[in-house]
N, C-alpha and C positions, 0 to 999 in steps of 0.2 A: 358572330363577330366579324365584322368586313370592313374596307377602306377600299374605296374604288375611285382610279381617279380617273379624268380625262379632261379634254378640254388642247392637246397639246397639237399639234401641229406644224406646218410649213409656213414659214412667216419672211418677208423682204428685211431686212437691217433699217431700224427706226419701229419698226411696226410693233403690235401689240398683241398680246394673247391671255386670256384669262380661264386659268386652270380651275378647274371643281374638284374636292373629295366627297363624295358622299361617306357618312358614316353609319353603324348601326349605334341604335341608341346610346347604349352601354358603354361605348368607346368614344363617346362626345361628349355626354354632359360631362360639364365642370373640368372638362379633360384640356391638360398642355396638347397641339397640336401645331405641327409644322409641316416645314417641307425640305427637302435634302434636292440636290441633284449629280449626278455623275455624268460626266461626257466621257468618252471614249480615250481610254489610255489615263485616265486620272482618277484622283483619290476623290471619293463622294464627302459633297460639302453640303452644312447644314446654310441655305440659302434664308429663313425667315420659320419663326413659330412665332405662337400666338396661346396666353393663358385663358385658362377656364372664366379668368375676370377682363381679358382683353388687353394686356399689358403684349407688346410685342417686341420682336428683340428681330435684325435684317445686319446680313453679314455686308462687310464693304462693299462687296461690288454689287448688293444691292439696292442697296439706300439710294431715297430719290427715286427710285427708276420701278423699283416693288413694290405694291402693297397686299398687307397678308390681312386674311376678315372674316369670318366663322358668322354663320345665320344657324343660331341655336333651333331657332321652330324647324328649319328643314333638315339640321344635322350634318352642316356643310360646310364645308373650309375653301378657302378661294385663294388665290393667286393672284393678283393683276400684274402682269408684266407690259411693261412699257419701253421707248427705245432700246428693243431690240438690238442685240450685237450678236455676232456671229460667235463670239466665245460664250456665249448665252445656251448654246446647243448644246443639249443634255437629255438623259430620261431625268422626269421630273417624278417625284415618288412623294405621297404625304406619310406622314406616320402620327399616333396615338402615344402619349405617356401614359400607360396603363401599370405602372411598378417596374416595367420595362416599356422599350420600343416596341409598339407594333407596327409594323408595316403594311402597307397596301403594296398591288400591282402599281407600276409606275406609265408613265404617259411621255411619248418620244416629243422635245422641240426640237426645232431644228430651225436656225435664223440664217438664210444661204438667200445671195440675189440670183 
């Protein structure tokens, strides 16, 4: 059972970045998955999930600017982040509804000119 994400990096303010979860089988199909992130000194926020049938749900500050997207054959959940803001800078972490959360290792952004 694994969630591995990456994809994160050093990006200008505007700019873009698009995060991967790989999953193992068992923790993907038909599974709710999203993504959380925590920046530094603050409470971790659920930023975007996405159902096992593809309904998704993206918290204010990311609507418009996010899109969340699962590739069932590869077992993969995606990120696209667009106009970049510097309050954007977070570890980005995906997780699994498995009866509970499960977690993966998380992936540092960082939006700094």
């Amino acid at each position: 059972v694994q969630l591995q994400a990456s994809g994160g990096g050093l990006v200008q303010p505007g700019g873009s970045l698009r995060l991967s979860c790989a999953a193992s089988g068992r923790i993907f199909s038909g599974k709710t998955m999203g993504w959380y992130r925590q920046a530094p000194g603050k409470q971790r926020e659920l930023v975007a999930r996405i159902t096992g049938g593809g309904a998704t749900y993206y918290a204010d500050s990311a609507k418009g600017r996010f899109t969340i997207s699962r590739d069932n054959a590869k077992r993969t959940l995606y990120l696209r982040m667009n106009s970049l803001k510097p309050e954007d800078t977070a570890v980005y972490s995906c997780y699994a509804w498995i009866g509970y959360e499960y977690w993966g290792q998380g992936t540092l952004v960082t939006v700094s000119s």
